[in-house]
C-alpha positions in Angstrom: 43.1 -19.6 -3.5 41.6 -16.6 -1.7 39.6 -17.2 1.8 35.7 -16.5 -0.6 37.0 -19.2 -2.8 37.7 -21.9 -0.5 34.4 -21.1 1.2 32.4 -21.6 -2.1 34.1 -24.4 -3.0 33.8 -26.1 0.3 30.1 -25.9 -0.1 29.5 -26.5 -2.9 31.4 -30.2 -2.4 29.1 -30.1 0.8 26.2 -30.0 -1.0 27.2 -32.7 -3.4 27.5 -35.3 -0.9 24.7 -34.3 1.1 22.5 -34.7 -2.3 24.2 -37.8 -3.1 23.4 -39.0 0.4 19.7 -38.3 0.2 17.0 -40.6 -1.3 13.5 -39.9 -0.8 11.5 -42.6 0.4 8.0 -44.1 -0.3 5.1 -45.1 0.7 6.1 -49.3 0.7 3.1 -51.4 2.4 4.2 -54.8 4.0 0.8 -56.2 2.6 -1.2 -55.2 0.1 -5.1 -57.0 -0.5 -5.5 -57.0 -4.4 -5.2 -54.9 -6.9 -8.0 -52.9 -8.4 -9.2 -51.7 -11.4 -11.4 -48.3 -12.7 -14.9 -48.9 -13.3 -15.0 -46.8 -16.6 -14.0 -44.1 -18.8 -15.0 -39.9 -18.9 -15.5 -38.3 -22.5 -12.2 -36.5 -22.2 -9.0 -36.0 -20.0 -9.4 -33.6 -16.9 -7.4 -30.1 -17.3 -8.2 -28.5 -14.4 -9.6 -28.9 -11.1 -10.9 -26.6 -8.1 -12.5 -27.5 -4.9 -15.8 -27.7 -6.3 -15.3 -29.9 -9.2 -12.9 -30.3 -12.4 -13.2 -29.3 -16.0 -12.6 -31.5 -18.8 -10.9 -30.0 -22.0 -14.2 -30.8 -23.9 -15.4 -28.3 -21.7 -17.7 -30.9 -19.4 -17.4 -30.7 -15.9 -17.5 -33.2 -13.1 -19.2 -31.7 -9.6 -20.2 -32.9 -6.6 -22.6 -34.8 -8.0 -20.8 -36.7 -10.8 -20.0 -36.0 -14.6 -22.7 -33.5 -16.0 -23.8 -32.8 -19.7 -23.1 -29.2 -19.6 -20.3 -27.8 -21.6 -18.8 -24.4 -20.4 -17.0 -22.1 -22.5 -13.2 -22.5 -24.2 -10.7 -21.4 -21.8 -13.3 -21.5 -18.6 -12.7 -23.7 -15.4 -15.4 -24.9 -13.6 -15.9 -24.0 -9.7 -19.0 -24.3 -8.4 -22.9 -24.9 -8.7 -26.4 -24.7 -7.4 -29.6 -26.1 -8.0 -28.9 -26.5 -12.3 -26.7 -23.3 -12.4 -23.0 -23.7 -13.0 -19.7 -20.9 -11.9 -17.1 -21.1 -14.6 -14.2 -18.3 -14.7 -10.8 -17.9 -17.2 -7.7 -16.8 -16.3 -8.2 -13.0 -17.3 -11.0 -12.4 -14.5 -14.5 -13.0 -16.4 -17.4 -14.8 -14.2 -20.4 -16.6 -16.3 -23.8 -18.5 -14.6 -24.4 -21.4 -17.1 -28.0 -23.3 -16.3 -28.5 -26.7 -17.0 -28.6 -26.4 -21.4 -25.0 -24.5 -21.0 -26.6 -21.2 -21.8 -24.8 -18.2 -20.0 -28.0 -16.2 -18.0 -25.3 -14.0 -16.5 -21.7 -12.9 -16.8 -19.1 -10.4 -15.4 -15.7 -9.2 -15.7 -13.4 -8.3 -12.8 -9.9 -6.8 -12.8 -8.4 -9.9 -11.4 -8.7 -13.4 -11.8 -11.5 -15.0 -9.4 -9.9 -17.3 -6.5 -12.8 -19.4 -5.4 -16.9 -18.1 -6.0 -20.1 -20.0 -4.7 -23.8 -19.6 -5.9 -27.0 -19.3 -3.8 -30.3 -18.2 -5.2 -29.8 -14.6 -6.8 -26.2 -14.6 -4.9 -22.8 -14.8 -5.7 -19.9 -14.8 -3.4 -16.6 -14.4 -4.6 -13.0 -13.9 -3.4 -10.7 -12.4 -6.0 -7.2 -13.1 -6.5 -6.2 -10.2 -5.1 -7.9 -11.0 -1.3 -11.1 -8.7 -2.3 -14.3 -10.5 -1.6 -17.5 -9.1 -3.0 -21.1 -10.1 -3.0 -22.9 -10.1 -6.0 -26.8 -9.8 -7.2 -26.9 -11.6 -10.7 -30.7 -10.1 -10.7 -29.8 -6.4 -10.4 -26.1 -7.2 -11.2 -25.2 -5.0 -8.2 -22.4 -5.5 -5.9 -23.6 -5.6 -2.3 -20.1 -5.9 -0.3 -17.2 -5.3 -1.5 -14.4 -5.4 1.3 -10.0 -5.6 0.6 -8.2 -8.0 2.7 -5.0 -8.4 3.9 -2.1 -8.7 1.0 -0.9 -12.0 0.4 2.1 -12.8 -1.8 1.6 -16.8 -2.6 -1.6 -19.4 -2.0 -2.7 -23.1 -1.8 -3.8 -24.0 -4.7 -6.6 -25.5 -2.5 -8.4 -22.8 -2.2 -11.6 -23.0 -0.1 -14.9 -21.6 -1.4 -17.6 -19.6 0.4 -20.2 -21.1 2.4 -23.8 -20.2 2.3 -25.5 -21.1 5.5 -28.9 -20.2 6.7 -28.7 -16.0 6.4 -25.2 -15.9 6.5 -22.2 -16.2 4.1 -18.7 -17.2 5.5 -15.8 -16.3 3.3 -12.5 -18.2 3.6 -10.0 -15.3 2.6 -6.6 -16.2 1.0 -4.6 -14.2 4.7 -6.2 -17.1 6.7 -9.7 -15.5 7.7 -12.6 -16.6 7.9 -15.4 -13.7 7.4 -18.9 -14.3 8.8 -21.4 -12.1 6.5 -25.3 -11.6 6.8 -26.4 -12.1 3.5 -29.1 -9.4 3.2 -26.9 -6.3 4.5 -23.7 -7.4 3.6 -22.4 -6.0 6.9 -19.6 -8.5 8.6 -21.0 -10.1 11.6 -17.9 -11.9 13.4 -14.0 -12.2 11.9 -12.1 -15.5 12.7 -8.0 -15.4 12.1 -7.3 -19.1 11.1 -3.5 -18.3 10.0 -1.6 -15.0 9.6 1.0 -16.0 7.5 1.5 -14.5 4.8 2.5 -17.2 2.2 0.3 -20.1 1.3 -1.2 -19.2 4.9 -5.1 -19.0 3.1 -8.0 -21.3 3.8 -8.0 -24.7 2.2 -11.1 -26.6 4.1 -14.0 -24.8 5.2 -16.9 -27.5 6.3 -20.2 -27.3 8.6 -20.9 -29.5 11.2 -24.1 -28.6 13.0 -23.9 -25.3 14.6 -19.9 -25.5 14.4 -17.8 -24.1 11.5 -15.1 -26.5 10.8 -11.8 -24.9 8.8 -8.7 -25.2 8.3 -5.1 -23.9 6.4 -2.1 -25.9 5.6 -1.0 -25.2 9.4 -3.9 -25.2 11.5 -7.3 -26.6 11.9 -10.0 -25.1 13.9 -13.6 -25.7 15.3 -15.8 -23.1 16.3 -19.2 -23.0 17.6 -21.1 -19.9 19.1 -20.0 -21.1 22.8 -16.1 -22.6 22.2 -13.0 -22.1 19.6 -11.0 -25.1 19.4 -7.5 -25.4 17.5 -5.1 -28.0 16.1 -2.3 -27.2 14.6 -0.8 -29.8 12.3 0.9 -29.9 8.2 -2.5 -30.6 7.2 -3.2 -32.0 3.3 -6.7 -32.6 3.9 -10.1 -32.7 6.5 -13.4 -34.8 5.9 -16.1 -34.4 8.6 -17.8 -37.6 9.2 -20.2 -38.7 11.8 -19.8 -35.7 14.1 -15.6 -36.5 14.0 -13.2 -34.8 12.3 -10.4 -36.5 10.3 -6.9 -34.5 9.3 -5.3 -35.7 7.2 -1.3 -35.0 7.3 2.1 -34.3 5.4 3.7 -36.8 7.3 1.5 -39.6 6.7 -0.8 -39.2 9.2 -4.6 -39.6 9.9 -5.8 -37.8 12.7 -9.0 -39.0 14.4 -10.4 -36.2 16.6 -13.8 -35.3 18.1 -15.7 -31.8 17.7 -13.6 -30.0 19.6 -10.4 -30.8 17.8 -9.6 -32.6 20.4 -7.4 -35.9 19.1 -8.9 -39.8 20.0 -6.7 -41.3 17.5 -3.6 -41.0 15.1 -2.6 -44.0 12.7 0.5 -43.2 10.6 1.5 -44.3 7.4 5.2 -44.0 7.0 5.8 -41.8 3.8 2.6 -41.9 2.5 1.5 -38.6 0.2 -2.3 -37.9 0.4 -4.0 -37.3 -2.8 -7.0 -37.1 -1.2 -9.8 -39.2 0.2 -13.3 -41.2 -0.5 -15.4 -42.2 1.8 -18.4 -45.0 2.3 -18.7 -47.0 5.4 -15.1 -46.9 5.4 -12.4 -44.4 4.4 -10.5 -44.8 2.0 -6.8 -42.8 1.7 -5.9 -42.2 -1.9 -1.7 -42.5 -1.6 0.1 -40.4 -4.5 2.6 -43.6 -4.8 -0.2 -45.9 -6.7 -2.3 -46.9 -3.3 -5.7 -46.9 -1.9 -5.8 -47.0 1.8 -9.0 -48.1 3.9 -9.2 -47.8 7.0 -12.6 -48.2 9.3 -14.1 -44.6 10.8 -12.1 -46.0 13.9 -8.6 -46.2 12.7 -8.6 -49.6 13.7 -8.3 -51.9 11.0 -6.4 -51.5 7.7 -6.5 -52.6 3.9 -4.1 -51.3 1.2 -5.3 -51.7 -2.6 -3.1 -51.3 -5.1 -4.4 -48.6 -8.1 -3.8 -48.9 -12.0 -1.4 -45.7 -11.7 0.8 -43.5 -9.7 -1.3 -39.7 -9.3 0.4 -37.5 -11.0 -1.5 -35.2 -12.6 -5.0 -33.6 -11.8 -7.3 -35.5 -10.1 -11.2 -34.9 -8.4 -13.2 -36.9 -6.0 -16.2 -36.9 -4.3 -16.9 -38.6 -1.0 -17.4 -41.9 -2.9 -15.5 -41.2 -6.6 -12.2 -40.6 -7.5 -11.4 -39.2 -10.6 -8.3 -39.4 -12.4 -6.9 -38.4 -16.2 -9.8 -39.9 -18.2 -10.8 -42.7 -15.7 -12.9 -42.9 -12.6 -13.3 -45.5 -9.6 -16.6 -45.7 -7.7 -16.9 -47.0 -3.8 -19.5 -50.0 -4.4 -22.6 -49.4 -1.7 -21.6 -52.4 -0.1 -17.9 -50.8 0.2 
């Protein structure tokens, strides 16, 4: 057997014990309070899902705000609204403004597929699949900025959308930027670099907490104000901000308590536990891929696992007090 041979071969009988020898582990709470149950149905089974809401295949959509009547067009996904106007894009790069009766007012075609896109009065802005942001005037149907970022060669799914604020737009990018814009000129004001990698490295959270832009990537979280830059850098699956305090949520299992300034008052672990995502009333509540909801008081203090009807596997939504999930939903009661 030549010398290549026996180093293949050695390998590849490396490898087989080393697989054999490896078992993932789960989430497996010592205690678990009761089981719960979903407090009702949705019309249809969710396909799709973005930041800013999900898309049933009859063509409703669930935002922010709960399941709406609205149906948008075959082939659409929903991503965002204002004020009884609704973003929907396809796969091939087409844009449409639905209002509240699911009539299109306004509609566009770019040459790549749209990444994330918010709505503001006579405004849209929009980052494009590939990195180009633009801001658009449904009115004239003029573009106002159009700027090319950085190349990037793969993305969170998770992609953050931009923020209006006041007279400024801040754009998450998909290199890890955020882009501070004045809304009128469309002249960038101030450039943030959150992350400069180059893969999956683009902006998954973007959030406002007073004067202080809260954002982060699947590495980093940061917290800027006009007077300090703060940074935490952590495998982050989600952030809430909640009662001037900022939770990150991690890979490992991890909730991260920490004040404005990133800086960290708390961390409660949860061996092996896989963040879906997170609710939120008095309490917060952890939703845990392997079938569990944990609470947990704004303290990380005390605990209480629930067990859910299902494992998540498949698309699910939530708001800060409703998860959604296939065709089902659970609601926080006000007294939760």
């Amino acid at each position: 057997m030549s010398f290549l041979k026996l180093i293949l071969v050695s390998l590849f009988v490396f490898f087989i014990f080393v697989g054999c020898g490896t078992k993932r582990q789960y989430f497996e709470p010592k205690e678990v309070s009761y089981a719960i149950s979903y407090d009702g149905t949705l019309p249809d089974y969710i396909s799709d899902v973005s930041r800013g809401g999900a898309t049933l295949k009859n063509g409703q959509i669930i935002t922010k705000n709960g399941l709406q009547n609205i149906r948008i067009p075959q082939g659409f996904s929903f991503l965002e609204d204002d004020n009884g106007r609704y973003l929907a894009t396809s796969k091939c790069g087409d844009l449409v403004v639905l209002d509240s009766g699911s009539k299109i007012i306004f509609q566009k075609k770019f040459a790549t597929a749209v990444a994330a896109a918010s709505i503001k009065k006579s405004k849209i802005a929009i980052v494009l699949a590939s990195n180009k942001i633009l801001l658009l005037d449904i009115k004239t149907g003029k573009i106002i900025m159009n700027l090319q970022g950085d190349a990037t060669y793969a993305v969170d799914s998770r992609i953050a959308a931009p923020a209006f604020l006041n007279s400024l737009i801040i754009y998450p990018t998909l290199d890890g930027k955020l882009l501070i814009i004045d809304a009128k000129s469309g002249k960038v004001i101030r450039s943030v670099v959150v992350s400069s990698e180059k893969f999956f490295g683009n902006i998954i959270y973007l959030g406002v907490l007073g004067n202080r832009l809260v954002a982060a990537t699947k590495k980093r979280v940061i917290s800027i104000n006009p007077k300090s830059f703060a940074l935490l850098d952590e495998d982050v699956k989600d952030v809430i901000v909640l009662k001037n305090r900022i939770f990150v949520f991690t890979k490992d299992g991890s909730v991260i308590l920490c004040d404005a300034d990133l800086k960290v008052l708390k961390r409660r672990k949860f061996p092996f536990a896989v963040f879906a995502g997170v609710i939120y009333g008095n309490f917060i509540y952890m939703i845990e891929r392997g079938g569990y909801l944990i609470a947990t008081d704004i303290d990380l203090i005390s605990t209480n696992i629930y067990k859910m009807p299902d494992n998540i596997d498949s698309f699910l939504f939530f708001t800060h007090d409703t998860l959604y999930y296939q065709n089902r939903y659970f609601r926080l009661s006000k007294k939760s």
